[in-house]
C-alpha positions in Angstrom: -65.7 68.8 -36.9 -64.8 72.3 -37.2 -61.6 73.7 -35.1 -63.7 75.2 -31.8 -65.8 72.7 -31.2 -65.8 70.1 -28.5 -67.0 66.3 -28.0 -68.8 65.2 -25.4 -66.7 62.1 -23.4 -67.0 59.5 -21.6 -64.3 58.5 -18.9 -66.1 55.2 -17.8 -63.2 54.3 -16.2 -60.8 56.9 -15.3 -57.6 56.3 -13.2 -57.7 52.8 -11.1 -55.4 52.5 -7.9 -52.0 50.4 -8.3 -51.9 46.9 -7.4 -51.6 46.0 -3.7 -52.3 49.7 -2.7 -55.3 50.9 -0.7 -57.9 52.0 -2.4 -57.5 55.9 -2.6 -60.9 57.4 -2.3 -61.8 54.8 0.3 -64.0 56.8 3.1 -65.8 59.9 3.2 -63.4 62.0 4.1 -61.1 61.1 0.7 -64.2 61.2 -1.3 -64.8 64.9 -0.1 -61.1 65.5 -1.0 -61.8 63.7 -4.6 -64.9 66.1 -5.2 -63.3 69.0 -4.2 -60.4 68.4 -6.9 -63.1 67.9 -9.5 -64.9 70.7 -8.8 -61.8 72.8 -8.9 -60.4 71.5 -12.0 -63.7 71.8 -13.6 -63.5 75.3 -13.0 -59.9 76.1 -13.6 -59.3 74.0 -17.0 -63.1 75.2 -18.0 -64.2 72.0 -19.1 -68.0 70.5 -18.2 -69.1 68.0 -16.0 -72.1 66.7 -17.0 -72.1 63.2 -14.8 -69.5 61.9 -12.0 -69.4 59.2 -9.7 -66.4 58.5 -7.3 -66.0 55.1 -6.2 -63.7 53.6 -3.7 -61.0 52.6 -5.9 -61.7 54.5 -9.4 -64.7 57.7 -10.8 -66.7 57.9 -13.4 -67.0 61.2 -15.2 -68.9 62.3 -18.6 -66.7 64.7 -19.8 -66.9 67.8 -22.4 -63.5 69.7 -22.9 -63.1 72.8 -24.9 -61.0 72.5 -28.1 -57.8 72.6 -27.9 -57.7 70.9 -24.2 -57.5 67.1 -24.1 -58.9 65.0 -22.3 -56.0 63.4 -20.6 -55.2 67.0 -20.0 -58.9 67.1 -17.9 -58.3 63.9 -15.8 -54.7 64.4 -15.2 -55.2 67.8 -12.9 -58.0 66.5 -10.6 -55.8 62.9 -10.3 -52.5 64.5 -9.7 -54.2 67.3 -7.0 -55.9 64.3 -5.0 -52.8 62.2 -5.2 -51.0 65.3 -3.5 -53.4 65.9 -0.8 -54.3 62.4 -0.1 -50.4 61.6 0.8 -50.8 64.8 3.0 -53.5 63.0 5.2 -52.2 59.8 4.9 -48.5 60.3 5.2 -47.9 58.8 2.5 -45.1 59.2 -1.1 -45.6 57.7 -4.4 -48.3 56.7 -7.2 -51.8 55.8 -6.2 -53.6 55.2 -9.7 -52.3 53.5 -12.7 -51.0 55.2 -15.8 -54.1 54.3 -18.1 -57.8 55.0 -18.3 -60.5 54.0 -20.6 -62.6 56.9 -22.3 -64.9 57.0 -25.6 -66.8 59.4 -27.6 -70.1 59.8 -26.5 -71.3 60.2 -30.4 -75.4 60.6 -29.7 -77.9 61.4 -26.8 -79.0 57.8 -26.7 -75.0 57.0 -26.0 -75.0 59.6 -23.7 -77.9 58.6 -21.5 -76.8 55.4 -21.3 -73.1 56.6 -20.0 -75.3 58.5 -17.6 -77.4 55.2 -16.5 -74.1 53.3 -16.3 -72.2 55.9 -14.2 -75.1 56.4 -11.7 -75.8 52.9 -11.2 -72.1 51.7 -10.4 -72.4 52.4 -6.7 -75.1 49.9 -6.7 -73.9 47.0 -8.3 -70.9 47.3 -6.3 -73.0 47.1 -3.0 -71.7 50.5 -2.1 -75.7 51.6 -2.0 -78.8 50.2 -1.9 -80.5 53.1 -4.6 -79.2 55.5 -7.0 -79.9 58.3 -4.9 -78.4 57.7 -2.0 -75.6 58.1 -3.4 -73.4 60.9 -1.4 -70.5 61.1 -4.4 -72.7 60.6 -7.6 -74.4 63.2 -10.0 -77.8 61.2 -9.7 -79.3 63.6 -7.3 -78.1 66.5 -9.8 -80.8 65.8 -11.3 -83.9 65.9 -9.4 -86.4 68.3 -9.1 -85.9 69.2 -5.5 -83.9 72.2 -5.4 -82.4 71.4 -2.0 -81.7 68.0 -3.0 -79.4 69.1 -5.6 -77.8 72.1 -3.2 -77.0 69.5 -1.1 -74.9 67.9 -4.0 -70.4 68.1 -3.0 -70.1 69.3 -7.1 -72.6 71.1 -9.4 -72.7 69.7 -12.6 -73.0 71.7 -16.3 -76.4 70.4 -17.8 -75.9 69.9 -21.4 -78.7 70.0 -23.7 -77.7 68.0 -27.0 -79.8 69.4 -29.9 -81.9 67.0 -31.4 -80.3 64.1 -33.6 -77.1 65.3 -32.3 -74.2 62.6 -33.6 -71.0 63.0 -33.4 
């Protein structure tokens, strides 16, 4: 890979609460505040969003970040913002999220629609939704072809086209 370019990543499970602490992004309200974080970093750091779900406890994110920012780099900013203003409106001090996440390369377009499938249909199997697209803090609806169903989206996602037999 030459020195500008970028891989597309998955962050299947990016920061997950500490033990015995309530689950940060628990409520609407928190959720706006998570979105709202991710939206900003995305535009700050300049990295793409291609695919997000926020979850009670953890979110999902396919992620691409411009050479030479890392990808811890990309999930630390939106995690540390929300930590901050979630003790504002809580009252709270101290960590929310554990140290670690999991990520991979998303090395084709088969890999990456499946990250997609598995991001999207995480509310779902966690009984958080009955469909996909109900879904208030999920990219699913990003994709559809009513244009006021995606306005109505909390974050605008970065389409990515791969070009065809793209591998990593």
């Amino acid at each position: 890979m030459h020195r500008g370019a970028s891989r597309t990543r998955a962050a299947p499970q990016s920061p997950r609460p500490i033990r015995g602490l309530s689950r940060p992004l628990n409520g609407p309200a928190r959720r706006d505040v998570g979105a709202t974080r991710v939206l900003e970093a995305s535009r700050r750091l300049g990295f793409l969003l291609s695919g997000y779900v926020l979850m009670p406890d953890h979110w999902h994110a396919l992620i691409r970040a411009p050479y030479p920012l890392l990808l811890w780099q990309v999930l630390h900013g939106p995690t540390k913002i929300m930590t901050l203003r979630l003790h504002v409106r809580r009252g709270s001090r101290g960590p929310l999220w554990q140290h670690q996440y999991w990520d991979r390369f998303v090395r084709d377009e088969e890999e990456f629609n499946e990250r997609l499938e598995y991001v999207h249909l995480n509310p779902v199997k966690k009984g958080l939704v009955k469909r996909r697209e109900d879904g208030r803090w999920s990219s699913y609806n990003n994709f559809a072809l009513d244009k006021a169903t995606v306005a109505a989206r909390p974050i605008q996602i970065d389409y990515v086209r791969l070009p065809w037999g793209y591998r990593a």
